[in-house]
N, C-alpha and C positions, 0 to 999 in steps of 0.2 A: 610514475611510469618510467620504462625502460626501456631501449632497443639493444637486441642483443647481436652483434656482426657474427657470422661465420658458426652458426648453431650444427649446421651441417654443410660439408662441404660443397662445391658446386658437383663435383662427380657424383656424391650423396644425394645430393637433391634429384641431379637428374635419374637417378638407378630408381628411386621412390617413386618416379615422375610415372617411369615405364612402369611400374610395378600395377598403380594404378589405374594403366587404363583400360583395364580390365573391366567391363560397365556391370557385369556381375558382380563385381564385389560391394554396390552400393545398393541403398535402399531409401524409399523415401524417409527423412528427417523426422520428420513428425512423429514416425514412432520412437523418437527419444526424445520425444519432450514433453512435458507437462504445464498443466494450469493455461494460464494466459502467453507462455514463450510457445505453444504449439498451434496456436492460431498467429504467430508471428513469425514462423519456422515455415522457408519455402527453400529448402534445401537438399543435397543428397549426403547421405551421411554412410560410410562404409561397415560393412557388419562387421563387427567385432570379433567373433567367432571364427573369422575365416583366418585358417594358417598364414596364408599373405597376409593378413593386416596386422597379425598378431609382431608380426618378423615387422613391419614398419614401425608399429608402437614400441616394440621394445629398443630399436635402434633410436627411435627420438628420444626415449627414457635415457637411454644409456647416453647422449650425448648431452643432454640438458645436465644428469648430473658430474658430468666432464667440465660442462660447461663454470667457467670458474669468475665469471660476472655474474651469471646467473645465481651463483651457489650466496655471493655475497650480498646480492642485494635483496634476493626473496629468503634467506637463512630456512630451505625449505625443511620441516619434520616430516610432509607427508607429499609425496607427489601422487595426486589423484589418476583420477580416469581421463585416459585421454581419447580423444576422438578423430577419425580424418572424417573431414568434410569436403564438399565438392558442390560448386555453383555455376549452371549453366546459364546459358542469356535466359533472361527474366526471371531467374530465382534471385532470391533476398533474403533477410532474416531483419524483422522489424527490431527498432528500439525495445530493449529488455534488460532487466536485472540478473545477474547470474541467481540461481538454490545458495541460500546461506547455508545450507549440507547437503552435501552430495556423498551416497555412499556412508553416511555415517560421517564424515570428516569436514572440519570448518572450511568455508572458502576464503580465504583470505586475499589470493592474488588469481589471476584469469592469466591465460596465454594462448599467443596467436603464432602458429608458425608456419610462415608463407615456404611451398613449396614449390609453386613455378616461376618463374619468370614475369615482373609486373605488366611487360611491354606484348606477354603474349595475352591478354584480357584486358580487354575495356570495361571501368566498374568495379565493383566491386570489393570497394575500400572497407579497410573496419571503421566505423566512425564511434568515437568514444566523445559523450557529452561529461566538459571538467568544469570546473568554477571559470576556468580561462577561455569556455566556448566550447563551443564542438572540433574535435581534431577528426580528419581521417587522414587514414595512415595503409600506405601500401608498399611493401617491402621487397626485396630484392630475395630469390630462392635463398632458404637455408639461414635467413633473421628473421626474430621472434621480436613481439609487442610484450611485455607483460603489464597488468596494469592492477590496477585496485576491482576485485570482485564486485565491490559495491555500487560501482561508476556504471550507469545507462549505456548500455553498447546496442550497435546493431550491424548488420554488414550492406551496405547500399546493392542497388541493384546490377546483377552481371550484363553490359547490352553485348558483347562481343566475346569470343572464345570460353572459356572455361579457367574459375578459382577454385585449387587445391593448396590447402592447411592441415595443419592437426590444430587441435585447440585443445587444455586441458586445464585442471584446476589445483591450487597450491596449498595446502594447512600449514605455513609460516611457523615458524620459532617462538615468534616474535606477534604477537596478537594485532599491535596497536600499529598502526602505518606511520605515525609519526617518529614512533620507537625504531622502527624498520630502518626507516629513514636517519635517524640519526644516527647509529651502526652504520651506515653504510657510507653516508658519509666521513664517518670516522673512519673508518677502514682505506679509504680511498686517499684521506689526508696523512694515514699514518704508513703508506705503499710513497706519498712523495717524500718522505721527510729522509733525507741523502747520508744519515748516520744513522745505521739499523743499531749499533750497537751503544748510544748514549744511553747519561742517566735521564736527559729529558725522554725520549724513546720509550725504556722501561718504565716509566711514572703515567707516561701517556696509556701506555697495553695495562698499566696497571687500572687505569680508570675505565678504560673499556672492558676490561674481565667482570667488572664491579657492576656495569650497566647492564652485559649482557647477564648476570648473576641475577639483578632486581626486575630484567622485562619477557626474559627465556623461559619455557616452558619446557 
């Protein structure tokens, strides 16, 4: 998993803030979900179709792929469907698995990105269960969570004010999360190393072109 700072700016976050509190532009949750996540789904989820929401997803699009931690650590080929959600006092969204495809495209990574302010809602943490426990996690406007598709998430219950996110889903490069992983950490060792232009330097990009050759798709 990842936190991402500064996904959208605070002026940004707040112009989205306004954008949606429009209560027309939402609709109950449930009708976008299936199986077993739609009797888990107590949420408001905005319609998609509406010119406003359209002008909001395309700006979180356009800034994730800006985003240039994001770009390195999720190596995204497809960035899915994204969605704005919104939870008032007593909605929740139970423990659940994200669709291993959604739209036709694999799920490789999930993302959360908190749109108001943590201090104006009580609740309503993402809580992600990992081999290290259960984390929840609540973010400051305009940082995003990304995490492993695969990992049990749920969002705890809102008791005060109101949470607005987008949440969306990632088709990686990079199949294997461990492989993810090791790219990105490589990348992040080879941004500290204080001679861009050594022979160790080029030997180093040479063994990462090589990995990303045998694990990219």
């Amino acid at each position: 998993m990842i936190c991402l700072d500064d996904v959208l700016s605070p002026e940004q976050a707040i112009g989205l803030q306004k954008t949606l509190e429009d209560s027309t532009l939402f609709e109950p949750g449930q009708r976008t979900a299936g199986g077993a996540a739609k009797r888990a789904k107590n949420n408001l989820q905005a319609v998609a179709t509406r010119p406003e929401i359209r002008t909001v997803l395309n700006q979180v699009r356009e800034r994730l792929q800006a985003h240039s931690e994001f770009q390195r650590f999720a190596m995204p080929k497809h960035l899915g469907r994204l969605m704005v959600s919104r939870y008032e006092p007593g909605m929740t969204y139970g423990h659940h698995f994200d669709a291993a495809f959604i739209e036709g495209r694999r799920t490789d990574l999930s993302f959360t990105l908190f749109l108001n302010d943590p201090g104006s809602y009580e609740g309503g943490e993402l809580e992600i269960v990992t081999p290290m426990g259960r984390q929840a996690i609540k973010l400051p406007a305009g940082c995003a969570i990304v995490y492993p598709s695969d990992h049990l998430h749920g969002v705890l219950p809102v008791t005060q004010g109101h949470r607005l996110a987008v949440v969306g889903w990632i088709e990686s490069r990079v199949r294997l999360a461990e492989h993810r992983q090791t790219l990105y950490d490589f990348s992040r060792a080879l941004a500290d190393l204080p001679d861009a232009d050594s022979d160790v330097m080029l030997r180093l990009k040479m063994v990462r072109n090589n990995l990303r050759r045998l694990w990219e798709e």
